[in-house]
ZALUMTOR-791865 format. One record per residue: x, y, z negated of N, C-alpha, C in turn; residue in one letter; residue number from 1. Coordinates in Angstrom, 3 decimals, always signed. Each point is the difference from the previous one (the first is absolute). Example, Ala and Ser with C-alpha at 12.3 -4.5 7.8 and 13.67 -1.06 7.14 Angstrom:
<pt><n_u>+13.190</n_u><n_v>-5.690</n_v><n_w>-7.800</n_w><ca_u>-0.890</ca_u><ca_v>+1.190</ca_v><ca_w>+0.000</ca_w><c_u>+0.900</c_u><c_v>+1.200</c_v><c_w>+0.000</c_w><kelum>a</kelum><vexlo>1</vexlo></pt>
<pt><n_u>-0.350</n_u><n_v>+1.050</n_v><n_w>+0.720</n_w><ca_u>+0.820</ca_u><ca_v>+1.190</ca_v><ca_w>-0.060</ca_w><c_u>-0.770</c_u><c_v>+1.090</c_v><c_w>-0.730</c_w><kelum>s</kelum><vexlo>2</vexlo></pt>
This chain:
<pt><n_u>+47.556</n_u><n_v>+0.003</n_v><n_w>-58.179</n_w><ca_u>+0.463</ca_u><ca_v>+1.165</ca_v><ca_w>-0.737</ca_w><c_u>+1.386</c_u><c_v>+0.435</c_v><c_w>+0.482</c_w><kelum>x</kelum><vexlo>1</vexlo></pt>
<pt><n_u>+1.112</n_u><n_v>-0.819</n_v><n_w>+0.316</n_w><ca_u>+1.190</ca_u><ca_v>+0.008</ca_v><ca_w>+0.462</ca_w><c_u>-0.313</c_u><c_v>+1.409</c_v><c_w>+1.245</c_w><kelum>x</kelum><vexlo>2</vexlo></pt>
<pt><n_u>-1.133</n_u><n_v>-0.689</n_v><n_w>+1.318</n_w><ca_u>+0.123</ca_u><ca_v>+0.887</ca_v><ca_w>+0.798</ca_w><c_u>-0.349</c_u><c_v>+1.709</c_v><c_w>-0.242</c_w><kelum>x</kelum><vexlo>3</vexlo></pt>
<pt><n_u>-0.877</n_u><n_v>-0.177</n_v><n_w>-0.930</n_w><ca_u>-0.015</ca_u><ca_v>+1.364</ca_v><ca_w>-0.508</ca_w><c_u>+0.549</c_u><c_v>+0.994</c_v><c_w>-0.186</c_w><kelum>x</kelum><vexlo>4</vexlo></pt>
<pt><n_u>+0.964</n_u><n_v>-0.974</n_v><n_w>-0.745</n_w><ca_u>+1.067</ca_u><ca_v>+1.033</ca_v><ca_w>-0.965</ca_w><c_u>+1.420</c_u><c_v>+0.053</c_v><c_w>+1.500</c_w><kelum>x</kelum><vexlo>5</vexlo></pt>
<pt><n_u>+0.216</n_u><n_v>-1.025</n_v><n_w>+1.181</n_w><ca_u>+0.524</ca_u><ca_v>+0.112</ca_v><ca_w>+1.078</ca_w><c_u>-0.486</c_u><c_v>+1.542</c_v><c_w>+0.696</c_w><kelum>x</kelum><vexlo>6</vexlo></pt>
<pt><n_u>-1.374</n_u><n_v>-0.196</n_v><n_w>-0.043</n_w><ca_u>-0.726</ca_u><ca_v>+1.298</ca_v><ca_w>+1.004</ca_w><c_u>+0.077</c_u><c_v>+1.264</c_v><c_w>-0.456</c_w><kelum>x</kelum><vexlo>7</vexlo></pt>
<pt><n_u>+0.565</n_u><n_v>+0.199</n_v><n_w>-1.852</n_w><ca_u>+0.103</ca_u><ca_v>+1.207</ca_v><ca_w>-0.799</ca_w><c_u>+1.546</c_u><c_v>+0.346</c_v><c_w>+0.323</c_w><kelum>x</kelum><vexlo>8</vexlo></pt>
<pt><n_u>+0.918</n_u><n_v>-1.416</n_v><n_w>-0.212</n_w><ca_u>+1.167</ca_u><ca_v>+0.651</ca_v><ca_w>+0.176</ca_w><c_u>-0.241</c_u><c_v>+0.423</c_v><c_w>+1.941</c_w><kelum>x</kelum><vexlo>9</vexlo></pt>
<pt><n_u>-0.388</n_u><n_v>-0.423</n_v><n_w>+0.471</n_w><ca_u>+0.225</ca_u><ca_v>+0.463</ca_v><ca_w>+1.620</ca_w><c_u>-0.135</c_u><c_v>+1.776</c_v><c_w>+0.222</c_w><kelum>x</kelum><vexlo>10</vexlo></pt>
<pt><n_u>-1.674</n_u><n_v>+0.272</n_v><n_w>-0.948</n_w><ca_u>-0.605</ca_u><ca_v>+0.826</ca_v><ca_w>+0.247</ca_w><c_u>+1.005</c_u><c_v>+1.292</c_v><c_w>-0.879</c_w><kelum>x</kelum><vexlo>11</vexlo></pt>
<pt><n_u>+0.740</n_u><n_v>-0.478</n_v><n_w>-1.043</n_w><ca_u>+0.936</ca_u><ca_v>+1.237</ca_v><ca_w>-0.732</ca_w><c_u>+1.306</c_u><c_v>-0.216</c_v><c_w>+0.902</c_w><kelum>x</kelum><vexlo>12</vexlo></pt>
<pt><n_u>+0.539</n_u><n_v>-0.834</n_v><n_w>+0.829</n_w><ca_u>+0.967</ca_u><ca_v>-0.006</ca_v><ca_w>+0.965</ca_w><c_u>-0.163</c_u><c_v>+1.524</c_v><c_w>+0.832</c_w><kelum>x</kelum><vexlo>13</vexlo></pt>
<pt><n_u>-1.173</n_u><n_v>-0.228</n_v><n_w>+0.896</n_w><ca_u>-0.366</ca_u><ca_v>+0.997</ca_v><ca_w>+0.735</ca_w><c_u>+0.033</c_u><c_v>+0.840</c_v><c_w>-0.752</c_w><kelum>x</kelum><vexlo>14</vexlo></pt>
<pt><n_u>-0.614</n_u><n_v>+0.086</n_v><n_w>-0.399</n_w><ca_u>-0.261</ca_u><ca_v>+1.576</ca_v><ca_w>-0.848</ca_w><c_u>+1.334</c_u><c_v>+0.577</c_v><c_w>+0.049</c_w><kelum>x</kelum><vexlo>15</vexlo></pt>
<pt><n_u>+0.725</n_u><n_v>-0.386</n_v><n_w>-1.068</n_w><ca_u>+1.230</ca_u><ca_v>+0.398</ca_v><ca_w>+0.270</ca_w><c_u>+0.876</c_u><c_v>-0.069</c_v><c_w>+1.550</c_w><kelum>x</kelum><vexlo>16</vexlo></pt>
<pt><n_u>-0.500</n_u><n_v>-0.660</n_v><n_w>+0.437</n_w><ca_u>+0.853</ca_u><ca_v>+0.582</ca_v><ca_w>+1.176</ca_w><c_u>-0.545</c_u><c_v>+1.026</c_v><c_w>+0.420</c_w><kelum>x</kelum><vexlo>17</vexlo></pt>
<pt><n_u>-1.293</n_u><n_v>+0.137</n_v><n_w>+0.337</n_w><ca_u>-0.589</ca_u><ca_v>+1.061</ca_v><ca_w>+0.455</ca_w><c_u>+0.627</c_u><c_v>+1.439</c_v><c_w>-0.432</c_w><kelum>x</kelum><vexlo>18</vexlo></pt>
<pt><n_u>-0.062</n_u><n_v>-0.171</n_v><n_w>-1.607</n_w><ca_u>+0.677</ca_u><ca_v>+1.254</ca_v><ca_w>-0.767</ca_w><c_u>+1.079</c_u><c_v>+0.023</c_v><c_w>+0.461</c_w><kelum>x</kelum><vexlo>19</vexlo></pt>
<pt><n_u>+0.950</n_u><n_v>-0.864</n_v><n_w>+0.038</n_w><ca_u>+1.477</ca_u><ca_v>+0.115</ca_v><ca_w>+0.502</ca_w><c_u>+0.203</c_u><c_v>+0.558</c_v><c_w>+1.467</c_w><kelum>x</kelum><vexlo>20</vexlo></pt>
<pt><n_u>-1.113</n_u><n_v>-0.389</n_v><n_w>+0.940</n_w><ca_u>+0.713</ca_u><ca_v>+0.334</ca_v><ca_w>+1.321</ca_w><c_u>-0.756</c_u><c_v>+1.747</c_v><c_w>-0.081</c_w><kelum>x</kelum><vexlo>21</vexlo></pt>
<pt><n_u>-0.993</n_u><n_v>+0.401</n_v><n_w>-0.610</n_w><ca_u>-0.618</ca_u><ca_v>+1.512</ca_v><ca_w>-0.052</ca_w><c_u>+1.159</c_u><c_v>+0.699</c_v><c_w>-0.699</c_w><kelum>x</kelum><vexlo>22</vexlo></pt>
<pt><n_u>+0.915</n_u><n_v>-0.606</n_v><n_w>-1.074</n_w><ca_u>+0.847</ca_u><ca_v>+1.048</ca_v><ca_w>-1.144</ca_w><c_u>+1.220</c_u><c_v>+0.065</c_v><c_w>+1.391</c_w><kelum>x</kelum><vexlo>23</vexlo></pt>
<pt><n_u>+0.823</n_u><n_v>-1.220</n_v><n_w>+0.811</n_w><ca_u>+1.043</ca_u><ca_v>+0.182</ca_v><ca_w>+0.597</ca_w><c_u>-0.551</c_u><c_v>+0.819</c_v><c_w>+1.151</c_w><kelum>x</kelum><vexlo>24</vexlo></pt>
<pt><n_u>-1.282</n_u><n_v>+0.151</n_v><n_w>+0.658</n_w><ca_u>-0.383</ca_u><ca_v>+1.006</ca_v><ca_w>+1.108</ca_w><c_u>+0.524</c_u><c_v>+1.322</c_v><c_w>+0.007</c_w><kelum>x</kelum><vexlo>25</vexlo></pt>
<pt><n_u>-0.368</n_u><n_v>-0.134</n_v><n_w>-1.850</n_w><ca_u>+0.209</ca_u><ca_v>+1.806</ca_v><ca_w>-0.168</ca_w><c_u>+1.462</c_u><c_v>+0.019</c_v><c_w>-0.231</c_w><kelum>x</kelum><vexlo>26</vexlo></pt>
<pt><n_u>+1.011</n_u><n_v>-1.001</n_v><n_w>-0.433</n_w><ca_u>+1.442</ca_u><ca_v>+0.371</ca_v><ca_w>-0.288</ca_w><c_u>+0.723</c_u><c_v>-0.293</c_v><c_w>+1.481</c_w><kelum>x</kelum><vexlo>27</vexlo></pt>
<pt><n_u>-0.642</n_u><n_v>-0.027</n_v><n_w>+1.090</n_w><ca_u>+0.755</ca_u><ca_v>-0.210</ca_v><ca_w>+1.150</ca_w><c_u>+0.306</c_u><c_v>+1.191</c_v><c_w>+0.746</c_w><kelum>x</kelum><vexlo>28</vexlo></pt>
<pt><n_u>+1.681</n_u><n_v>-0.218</n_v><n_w>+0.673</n_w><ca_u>-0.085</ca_u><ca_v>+0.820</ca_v><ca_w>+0.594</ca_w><c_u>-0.715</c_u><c_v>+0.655</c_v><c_w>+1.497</c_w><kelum>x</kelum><vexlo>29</vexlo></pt>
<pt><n_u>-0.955</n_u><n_v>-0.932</n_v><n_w>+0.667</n_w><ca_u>-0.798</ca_u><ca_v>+0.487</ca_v><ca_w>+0.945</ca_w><c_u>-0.938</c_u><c_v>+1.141</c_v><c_w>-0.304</c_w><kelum>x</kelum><vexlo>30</vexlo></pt>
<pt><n_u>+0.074</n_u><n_v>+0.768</n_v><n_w>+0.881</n_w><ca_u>-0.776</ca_u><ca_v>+1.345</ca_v><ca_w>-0.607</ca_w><c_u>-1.139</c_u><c_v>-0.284</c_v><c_w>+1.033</c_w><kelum>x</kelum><vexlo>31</vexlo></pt>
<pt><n_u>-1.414</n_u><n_v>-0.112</n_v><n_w>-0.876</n_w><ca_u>-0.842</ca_u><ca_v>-0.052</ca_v><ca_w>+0.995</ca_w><c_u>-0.601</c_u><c_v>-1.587</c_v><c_w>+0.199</c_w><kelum>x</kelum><vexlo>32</vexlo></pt>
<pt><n_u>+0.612</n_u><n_v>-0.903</n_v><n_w>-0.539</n_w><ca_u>-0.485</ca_u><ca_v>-1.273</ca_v><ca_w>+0.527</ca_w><c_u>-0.478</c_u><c_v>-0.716</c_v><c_w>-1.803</c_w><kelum>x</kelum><vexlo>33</vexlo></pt>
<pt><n_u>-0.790</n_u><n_v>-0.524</n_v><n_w>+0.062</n_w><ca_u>-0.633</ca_u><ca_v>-0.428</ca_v><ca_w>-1.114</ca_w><c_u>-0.270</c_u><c_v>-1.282</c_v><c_w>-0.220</c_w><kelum>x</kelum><vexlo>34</vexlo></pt>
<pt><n_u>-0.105</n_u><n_v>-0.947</n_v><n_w>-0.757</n_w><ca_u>-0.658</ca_u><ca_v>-1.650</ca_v><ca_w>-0.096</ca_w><c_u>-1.776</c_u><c_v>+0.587</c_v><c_w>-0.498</c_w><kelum>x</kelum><vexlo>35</vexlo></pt>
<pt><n_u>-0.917</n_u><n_v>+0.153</n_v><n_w>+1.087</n_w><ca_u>-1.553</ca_u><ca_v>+0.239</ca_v><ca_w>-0.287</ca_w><c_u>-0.531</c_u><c_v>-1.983</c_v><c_w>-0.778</c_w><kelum>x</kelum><vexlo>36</vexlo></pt>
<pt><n_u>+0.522</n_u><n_v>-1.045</n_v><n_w>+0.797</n_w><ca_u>-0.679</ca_u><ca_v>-0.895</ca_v><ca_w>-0.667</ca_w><c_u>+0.874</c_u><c_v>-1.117</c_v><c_w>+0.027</c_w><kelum>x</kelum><vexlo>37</vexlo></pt>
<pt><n_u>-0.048</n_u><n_v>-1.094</n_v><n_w>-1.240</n_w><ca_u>+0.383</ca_u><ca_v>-0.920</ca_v><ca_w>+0.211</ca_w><c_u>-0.672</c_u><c_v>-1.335</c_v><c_w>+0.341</c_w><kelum>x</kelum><vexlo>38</vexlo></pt>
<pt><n_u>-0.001</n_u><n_v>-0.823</n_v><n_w>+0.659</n_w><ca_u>-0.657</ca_u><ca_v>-0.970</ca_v><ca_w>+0.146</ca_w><c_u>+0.582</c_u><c_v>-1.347</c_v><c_w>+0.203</c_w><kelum>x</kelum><vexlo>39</vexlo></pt>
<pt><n_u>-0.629</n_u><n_v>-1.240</n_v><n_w>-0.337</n_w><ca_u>+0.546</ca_u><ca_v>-0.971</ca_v><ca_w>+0.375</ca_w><c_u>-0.431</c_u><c_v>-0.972</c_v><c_w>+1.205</c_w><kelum>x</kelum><vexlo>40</vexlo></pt>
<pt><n_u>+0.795</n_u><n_v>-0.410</n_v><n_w>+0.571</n_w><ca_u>-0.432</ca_u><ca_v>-0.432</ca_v><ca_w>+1.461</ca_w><c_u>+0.421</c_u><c_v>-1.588</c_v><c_w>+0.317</c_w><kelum>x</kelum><vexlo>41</vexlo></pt>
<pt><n_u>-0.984</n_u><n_v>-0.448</n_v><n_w>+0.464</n_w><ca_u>-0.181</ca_u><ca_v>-1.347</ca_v><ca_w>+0.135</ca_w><c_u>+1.237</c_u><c_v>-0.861</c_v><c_w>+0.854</c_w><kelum>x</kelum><vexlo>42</vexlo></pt>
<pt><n_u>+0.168</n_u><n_v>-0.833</n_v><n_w>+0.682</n_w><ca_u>+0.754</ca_u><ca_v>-0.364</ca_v><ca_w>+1.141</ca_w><c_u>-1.136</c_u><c_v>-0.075</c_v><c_w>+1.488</c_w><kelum>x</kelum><vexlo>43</vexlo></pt>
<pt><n_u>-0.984</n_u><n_v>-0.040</n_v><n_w>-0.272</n_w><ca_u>-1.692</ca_u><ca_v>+0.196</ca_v><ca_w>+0.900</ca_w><c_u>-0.060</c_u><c_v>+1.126</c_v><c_w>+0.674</c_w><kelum>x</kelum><vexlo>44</vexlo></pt>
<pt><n_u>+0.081</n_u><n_v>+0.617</n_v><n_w>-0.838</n_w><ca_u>-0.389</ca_u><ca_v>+1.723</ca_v><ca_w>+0.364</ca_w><c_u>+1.474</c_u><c_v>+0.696</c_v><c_w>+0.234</c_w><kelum>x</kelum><vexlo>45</vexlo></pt>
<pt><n_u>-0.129</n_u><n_v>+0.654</n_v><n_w>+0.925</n_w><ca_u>+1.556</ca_u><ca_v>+0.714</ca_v><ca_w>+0.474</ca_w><c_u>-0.677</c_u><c_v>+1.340</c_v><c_w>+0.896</c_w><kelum>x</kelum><vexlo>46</vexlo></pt>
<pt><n_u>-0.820</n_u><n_v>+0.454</n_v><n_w>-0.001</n_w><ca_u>-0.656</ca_u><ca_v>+1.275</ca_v><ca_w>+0.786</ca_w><c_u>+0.935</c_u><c_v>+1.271</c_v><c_w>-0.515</c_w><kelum>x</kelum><vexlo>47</vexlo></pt>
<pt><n_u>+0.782</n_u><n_v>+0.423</n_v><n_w>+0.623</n_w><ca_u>+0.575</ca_u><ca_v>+1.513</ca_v><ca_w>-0.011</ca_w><c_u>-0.890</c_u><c_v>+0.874</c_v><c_w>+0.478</c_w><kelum>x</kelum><vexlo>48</vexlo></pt>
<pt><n_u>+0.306</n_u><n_v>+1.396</n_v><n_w>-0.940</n_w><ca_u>-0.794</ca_u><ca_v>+0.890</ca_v><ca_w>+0.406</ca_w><c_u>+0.748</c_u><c_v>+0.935</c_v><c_w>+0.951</c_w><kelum>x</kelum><vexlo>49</vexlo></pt>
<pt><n_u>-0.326</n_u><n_v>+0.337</n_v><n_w>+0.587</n_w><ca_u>+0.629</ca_u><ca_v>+1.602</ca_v><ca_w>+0.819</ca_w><c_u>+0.856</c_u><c_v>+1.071</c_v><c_w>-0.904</c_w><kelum>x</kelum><vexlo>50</vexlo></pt>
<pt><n_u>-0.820</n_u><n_v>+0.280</n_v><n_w>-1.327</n_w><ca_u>+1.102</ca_u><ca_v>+0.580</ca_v><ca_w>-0.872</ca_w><c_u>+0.585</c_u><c_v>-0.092</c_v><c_w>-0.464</c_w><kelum>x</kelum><vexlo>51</vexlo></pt>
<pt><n_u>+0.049</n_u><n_v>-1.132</n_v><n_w>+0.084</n_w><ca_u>+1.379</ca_u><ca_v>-0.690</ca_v><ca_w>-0.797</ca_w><c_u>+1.650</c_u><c_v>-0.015</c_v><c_w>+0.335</c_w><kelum>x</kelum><vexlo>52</vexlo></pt>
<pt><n_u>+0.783</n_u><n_v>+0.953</n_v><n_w>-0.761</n_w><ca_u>+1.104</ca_u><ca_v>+0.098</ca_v><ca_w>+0.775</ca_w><c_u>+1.507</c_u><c_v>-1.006</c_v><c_w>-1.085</c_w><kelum>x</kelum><vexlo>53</vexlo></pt>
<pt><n_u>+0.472</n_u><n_v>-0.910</n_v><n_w>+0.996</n_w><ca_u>+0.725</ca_u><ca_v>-1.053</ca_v><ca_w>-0.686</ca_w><c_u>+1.402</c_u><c_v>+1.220</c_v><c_w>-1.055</c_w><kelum>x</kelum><vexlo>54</vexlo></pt>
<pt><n_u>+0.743</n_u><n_v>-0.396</n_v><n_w>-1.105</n_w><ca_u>+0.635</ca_u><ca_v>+0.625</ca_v><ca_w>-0.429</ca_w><c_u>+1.450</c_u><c_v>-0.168</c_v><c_w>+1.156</c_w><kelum>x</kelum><vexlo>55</vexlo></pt>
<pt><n_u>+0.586</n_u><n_v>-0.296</n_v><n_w>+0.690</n_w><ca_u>+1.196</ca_u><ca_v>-0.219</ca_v><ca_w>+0.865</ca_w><c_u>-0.580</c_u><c_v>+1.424</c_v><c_w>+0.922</c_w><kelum>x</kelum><vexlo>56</vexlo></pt>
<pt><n_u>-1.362</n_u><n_v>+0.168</n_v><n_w>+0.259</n_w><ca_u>-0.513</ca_u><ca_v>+1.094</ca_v><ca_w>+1.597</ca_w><c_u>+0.320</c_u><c_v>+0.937</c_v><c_w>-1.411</c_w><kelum>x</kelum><vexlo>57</vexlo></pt>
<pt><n_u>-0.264</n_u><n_v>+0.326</n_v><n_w>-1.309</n_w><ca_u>-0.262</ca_u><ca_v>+1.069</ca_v><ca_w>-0.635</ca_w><c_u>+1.588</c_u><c_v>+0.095</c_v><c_w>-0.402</c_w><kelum>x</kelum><vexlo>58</vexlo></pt>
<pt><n_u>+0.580</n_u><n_v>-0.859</n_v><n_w>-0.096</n_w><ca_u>+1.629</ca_u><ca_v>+0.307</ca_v><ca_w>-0.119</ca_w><c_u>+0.280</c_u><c_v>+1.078</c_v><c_w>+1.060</c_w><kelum>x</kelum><vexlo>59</vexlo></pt>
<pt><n_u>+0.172</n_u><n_v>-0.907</n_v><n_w>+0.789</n_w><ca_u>+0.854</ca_u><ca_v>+0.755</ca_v><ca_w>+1.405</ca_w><c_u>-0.815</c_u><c_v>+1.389</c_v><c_w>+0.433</c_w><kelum>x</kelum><vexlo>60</vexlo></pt>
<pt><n_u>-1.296</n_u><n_v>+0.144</n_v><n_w>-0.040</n_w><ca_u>-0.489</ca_u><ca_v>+1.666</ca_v><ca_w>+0.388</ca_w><c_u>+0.447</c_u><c_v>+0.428</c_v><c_w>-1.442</c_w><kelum>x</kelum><vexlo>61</vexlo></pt>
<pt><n_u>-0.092</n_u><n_v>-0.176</n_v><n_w>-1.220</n_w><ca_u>+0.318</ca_u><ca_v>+0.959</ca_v><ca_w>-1.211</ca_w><c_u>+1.930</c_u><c_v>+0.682</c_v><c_w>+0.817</c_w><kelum>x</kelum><vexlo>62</vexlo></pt>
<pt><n_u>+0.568</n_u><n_v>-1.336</n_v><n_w>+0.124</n_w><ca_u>+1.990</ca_u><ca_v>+0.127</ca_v><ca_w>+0.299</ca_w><c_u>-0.232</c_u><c_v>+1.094</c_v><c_w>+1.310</c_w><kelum>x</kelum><vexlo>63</vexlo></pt>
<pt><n_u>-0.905</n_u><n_v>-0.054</n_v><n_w>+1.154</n_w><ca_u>+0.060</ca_u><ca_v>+0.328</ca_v><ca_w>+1.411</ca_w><c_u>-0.037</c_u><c_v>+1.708</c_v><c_w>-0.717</c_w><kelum>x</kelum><vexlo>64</vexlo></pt>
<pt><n_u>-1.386</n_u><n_v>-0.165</n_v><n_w>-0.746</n_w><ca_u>-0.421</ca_u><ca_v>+1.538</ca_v><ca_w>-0.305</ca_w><c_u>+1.107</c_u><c_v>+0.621</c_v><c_w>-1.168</c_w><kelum>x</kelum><vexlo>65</vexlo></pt>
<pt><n_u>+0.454</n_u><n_v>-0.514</n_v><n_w>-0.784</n_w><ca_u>+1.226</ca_u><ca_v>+0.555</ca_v><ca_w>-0.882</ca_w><c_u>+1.503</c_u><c_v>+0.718</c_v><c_w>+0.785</c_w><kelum>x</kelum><vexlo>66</vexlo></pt>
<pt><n_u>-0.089</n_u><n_v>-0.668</n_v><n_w>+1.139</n_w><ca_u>+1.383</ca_u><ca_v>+0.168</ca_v><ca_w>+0.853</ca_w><c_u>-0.245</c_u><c_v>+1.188</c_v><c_w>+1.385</c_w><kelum>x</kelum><vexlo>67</vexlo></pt>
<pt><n_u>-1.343</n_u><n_v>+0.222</n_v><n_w>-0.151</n_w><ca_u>-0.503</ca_u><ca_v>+1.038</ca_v><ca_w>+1.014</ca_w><c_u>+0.046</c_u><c_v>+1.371</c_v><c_w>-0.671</c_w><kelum>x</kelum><vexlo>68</vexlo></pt>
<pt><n_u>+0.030</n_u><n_v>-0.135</n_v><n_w>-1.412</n_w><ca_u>-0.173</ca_u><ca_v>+1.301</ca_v><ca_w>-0.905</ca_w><c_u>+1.431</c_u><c_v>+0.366</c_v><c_w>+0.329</c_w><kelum>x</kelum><vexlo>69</vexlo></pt>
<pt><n_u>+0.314</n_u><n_v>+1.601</n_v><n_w>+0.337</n_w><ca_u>+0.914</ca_u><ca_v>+0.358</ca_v><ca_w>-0.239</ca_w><c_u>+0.633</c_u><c_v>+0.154</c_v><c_w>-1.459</c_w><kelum>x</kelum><vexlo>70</vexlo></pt>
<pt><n_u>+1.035</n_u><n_v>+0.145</n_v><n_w>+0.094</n_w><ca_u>+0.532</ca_u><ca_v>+0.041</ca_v><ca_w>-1.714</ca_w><c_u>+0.434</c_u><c_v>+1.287</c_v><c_w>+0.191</c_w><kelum>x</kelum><vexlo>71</vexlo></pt>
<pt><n_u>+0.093</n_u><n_v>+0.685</n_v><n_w>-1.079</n_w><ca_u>+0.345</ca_u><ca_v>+1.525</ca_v><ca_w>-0.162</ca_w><c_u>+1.002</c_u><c_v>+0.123</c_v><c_w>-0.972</c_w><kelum>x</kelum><vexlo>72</vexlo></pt>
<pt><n_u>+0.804</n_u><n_v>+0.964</n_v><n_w>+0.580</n_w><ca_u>+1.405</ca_u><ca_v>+0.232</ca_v><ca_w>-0.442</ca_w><c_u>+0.002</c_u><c_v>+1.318</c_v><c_w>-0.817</c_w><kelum>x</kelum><vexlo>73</vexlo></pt>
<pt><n_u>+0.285</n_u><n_v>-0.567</n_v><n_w>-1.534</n_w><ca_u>-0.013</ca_u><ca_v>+0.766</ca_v><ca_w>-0.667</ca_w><c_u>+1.602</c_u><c_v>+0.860</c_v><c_w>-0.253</c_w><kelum>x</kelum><vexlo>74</vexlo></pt>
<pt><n_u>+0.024</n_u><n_v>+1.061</n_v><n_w>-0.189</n_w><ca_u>+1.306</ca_u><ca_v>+0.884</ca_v><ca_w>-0.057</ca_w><c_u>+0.104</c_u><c_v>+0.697</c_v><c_w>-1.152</c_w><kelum>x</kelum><vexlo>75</vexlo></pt>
């Protein structure tokens, strides 16, 4: 019975994280980039996908592309 009630608290862990990382997607400032899924991952399994872009590559193009915008001078 112990593990049960182990596998309920696990299963309302997630959950809430899940909710948590979908509510901070939308309060972030990346425009355009989203958390689609959360998952948990073994130490076994390590397969990257192609779309997957690390947050440090999504730093530096968000900073690259912010500093290419001209700024406009208001009078």
């Amino acid at each position: 019975m112990k593990n049960k009630a182990l596998e309920l608290d696990l299963r309302q862990i997630r959950q809430g994280l899940e909710e948590f990382a979908t509510f901070m997607s939308y309060q972030s400032n990346y425009e355009g980039l989203r958390i689609l899924k959360v998952e948990t991952q073994h130490n076994e399994e390590h397969p990257v996908s192609d779309n997957v872009v690390s947050i440090e590559n999504a730093r530096s193009q968000r900073d690259d592309y912010i500093q290419s915008i001209p700024a406009k001078n208001y009078r």
